[in-house]
N, C-alpha and C positions, 0 to 999 in steps of 0.2 A: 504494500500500500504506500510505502514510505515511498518506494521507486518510482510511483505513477505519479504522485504528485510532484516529486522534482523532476521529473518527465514531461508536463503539463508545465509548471513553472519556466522551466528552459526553452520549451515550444513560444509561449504565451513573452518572452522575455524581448523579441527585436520588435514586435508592434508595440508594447511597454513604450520600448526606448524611442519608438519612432513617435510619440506622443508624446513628448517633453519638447519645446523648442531648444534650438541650440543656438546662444549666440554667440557671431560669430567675433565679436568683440566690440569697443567701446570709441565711439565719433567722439566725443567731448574732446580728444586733443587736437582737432583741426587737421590730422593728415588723409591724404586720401588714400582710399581703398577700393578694391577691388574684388568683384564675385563674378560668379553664374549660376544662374540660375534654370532650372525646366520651363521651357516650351511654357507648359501648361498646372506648371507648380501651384496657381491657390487651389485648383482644385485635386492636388496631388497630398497635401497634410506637409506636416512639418518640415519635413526632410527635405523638401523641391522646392522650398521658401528661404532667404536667409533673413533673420533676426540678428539687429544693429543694436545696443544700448547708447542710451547718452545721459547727461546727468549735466542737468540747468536749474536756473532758480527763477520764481517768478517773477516775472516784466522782464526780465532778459529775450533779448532779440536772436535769433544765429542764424544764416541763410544757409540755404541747405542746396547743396551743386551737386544733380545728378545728371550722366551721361548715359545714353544706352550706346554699349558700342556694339551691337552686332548689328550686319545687315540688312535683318528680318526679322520681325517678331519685337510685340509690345512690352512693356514694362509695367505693373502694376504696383506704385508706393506707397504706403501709407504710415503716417507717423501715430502715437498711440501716445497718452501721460499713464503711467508707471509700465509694470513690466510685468510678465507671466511665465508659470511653470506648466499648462498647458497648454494645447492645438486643438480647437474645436473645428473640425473641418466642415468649411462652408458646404462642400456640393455644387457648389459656383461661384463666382466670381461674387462678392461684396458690392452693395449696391453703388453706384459711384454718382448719383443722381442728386444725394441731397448731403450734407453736414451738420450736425456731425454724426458719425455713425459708430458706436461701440459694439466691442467684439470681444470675445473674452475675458470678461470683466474689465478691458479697457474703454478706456473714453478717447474717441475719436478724435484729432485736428487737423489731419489734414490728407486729401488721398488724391492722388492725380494716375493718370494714365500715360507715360511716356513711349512714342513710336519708335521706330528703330532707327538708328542715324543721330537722334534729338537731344537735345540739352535742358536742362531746366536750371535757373536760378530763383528759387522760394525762398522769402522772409518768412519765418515763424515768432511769434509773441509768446512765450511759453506762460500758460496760466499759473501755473504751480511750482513749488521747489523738490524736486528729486530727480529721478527716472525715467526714462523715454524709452518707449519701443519704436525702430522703424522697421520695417516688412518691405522687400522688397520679391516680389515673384512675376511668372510670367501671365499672357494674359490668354495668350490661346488655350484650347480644349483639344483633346485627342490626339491621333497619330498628326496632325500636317503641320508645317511649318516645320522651323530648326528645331535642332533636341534641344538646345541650352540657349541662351540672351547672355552675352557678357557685358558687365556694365562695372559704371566711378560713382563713389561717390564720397563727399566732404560736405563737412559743416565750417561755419568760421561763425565765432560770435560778431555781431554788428556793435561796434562802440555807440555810448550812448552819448547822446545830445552834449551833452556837458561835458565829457571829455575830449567832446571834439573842440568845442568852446575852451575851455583849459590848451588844449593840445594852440590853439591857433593864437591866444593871447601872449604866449608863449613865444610862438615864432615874432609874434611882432614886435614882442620884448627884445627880441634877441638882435634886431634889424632895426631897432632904434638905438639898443647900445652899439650896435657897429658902427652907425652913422656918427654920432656923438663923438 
């Protein structure tokens, strides 16, 4: 009896694992990165999506720079406020018609759809202080199209108003003491 249940356990153990997101590591330092993704990964579950973390505070600004670079085939992103230890699999594509839209116990801000070739630069206003999920997968269905979408992407914090104010008072300090 002992034998079938860790039988049944080690059967039962790679769909387990394939229900956890994995992420693939943390935007908040500004550099850029790089994935691929499935064809048709939201409607594939965790594993044919990658999950991004980031970690801002609220009323912090950071523009978010995504590239799709394959030939063919769309991009689906979406950014999330906190973060999760499951995949609730759609069955389809996430509605992308209205905002905001929550998904596994996250709250939605932001989802666009990117072609293939395309660039996107997005401001985000972050509500809250913590944790961000971003999801990026593919948007096709089925066998057509390419097997993978290779894509970039980077965040950079936008300076705020007043440091740019500070930053400019500054140079003009600096360009009247030269003159003087």
């Amino acid at each position: 009896m002992r034998h079938l249940a860790l039988l049944v356990t080690l059967a039962l153990l790679p769909g387990l694992a394939g229900a956890i997101p994995q992420y693939l590591g943390d935007l908040s330092d500004g550099l850029p990165r790089t994935g691929s993704v499935a064809y048709d990964g939201w409607s594939n579950g965790p594993t044919a999506v990658d999950f991004w973390s980031y970690s801002g505070a609220a009323g912090e600004t950071i523009s978010l720079f995504t590239r799709n670079r394959a030939p063919e085939g769309d991009l689906l992103v979406a950014l999330y406020a906190g973060t999760t230890t499951r995949f609730d699999d759609f069955l389809a594509t996430p509605s992308f018609l209205g905002t905001p839209f929550d998904w596994g116990g996250l709250t939605g801000l932001l989802q666009f759809e990117l072609a293939a070739g395309a660039t996107l630069l997005q401001d985000v206003l972050l509500p809250v202080s913590g944790s961000y999920t971003l999801v990026v997968g593919g948007s096709g269905f089925g066998p057509f199209g390419p097997r993978s979408i290779d894509y970039e992407i980077q965040t950079a914090r936008v300076p705020e108003p007043g440091t740019l104010s500070l930053l400019a008072a500054g140079v003009v300090g600096l360009l009247r003491l030269r003159r003087g």
